[in-house]
C-alpha positions in Angstrom: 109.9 139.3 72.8 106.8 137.9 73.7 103.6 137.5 71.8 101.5 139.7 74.3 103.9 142.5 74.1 103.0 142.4 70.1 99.6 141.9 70.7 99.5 145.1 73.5 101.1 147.3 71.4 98.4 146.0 68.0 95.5 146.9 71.0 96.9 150.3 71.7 97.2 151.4 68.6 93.9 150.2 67.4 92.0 151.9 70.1 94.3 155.1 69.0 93.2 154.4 65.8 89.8 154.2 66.5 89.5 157.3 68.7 91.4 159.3 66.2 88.7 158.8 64.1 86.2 159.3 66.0 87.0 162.4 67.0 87.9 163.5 64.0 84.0 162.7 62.8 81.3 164.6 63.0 79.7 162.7 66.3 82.3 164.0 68.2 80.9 166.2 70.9 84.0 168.8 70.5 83.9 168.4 66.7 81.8 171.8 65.9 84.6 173.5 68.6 87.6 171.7 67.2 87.3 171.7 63.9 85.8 175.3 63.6 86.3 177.1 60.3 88.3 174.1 58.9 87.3 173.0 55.4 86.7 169.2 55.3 89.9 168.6 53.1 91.8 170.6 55.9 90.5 168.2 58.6 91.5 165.1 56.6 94.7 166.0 55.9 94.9 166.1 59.8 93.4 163.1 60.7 95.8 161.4 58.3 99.0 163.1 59.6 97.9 162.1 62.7 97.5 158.2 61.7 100.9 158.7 59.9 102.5 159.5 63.4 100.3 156.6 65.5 101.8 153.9 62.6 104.9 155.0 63.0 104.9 155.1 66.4 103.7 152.1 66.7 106.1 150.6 64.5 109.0 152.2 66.3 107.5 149.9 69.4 107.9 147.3 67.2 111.4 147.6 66.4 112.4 148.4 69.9 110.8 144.9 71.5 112.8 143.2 68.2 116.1 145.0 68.9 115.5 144.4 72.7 115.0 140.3 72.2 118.4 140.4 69.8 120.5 141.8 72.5 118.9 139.8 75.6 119.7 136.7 73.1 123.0 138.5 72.8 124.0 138.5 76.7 122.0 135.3 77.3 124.2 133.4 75.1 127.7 135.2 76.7 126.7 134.5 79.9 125.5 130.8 79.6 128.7 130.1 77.6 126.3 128.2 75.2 128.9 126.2 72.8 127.5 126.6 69.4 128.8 128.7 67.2 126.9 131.7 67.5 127.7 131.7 71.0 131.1 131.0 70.2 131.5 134.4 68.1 129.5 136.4 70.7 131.3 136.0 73.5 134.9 136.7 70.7 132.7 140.0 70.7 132.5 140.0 74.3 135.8 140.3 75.2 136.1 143.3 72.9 133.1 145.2 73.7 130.5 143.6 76.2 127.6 145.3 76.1 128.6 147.9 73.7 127.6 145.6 70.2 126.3 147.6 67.2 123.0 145.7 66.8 123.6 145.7 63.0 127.3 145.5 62.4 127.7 143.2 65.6 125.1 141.1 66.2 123.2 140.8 62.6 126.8 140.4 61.3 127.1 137.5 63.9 123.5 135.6 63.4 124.2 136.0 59.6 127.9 134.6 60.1 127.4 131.6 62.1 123.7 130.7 62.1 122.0 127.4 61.3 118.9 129.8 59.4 118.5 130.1 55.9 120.4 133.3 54.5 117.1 135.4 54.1 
């Protein structure tokens, strides 16, 4: 998971951010069209759903580029035959499962288990 996949996804949804509100302003050219016989509170109850769903999204990113770098770790360590014991309890999972790990019950279970980290 690298540093500028982070960083592209923080620019996206900044600019999303940023237009959202925007057009949800008044100095939006479609605003007066758009927003037509909405009541201010109405069209901030909108623009905040609508932020709700871009954080969420965003974070969702997130969690996929983490959950992605756990299981590339996870085949990466199989396939090297790396001899610590991390590595070690992988590939015991290997030979049950391959590529079919629960992330959670699997490979957190495994890093927890047999890493050199603190607990936390």
């Amino acid at each position: 998971m690298g540093s500028q996949a982070i960083q592209a996804i923080a620019d996206y949804h900044n600019d999303v951010e940023r237009s959202l509100r925007l057009y949800f302003s008044d100095v939006s050219p479609s605003f007066s069209v758009r927003f037509l016989g909405l009541r201010p509170e109405e069209i901030l109850t909108e623009l905040t759903a609508r932020l709700e769903e871009t954080d969420q999204r965003s974070a969702f990113f997130i969690l996929t580029l983490v959950e992605a770098a756990f299981r590339i770790d996870y085949e990466c360590r199989c396939k090297r035959r790396m001899k610590d014991e991390l590595s070690r309890a992988f590939r015991a999972i290997w030979k049950s499962r391959e590529t079919r790990v629960s992330l959670e019950e699997d490979i957190f279970e495994a890093w927890r288990d047999h890493s050199t980290g603190h607990g936390r």
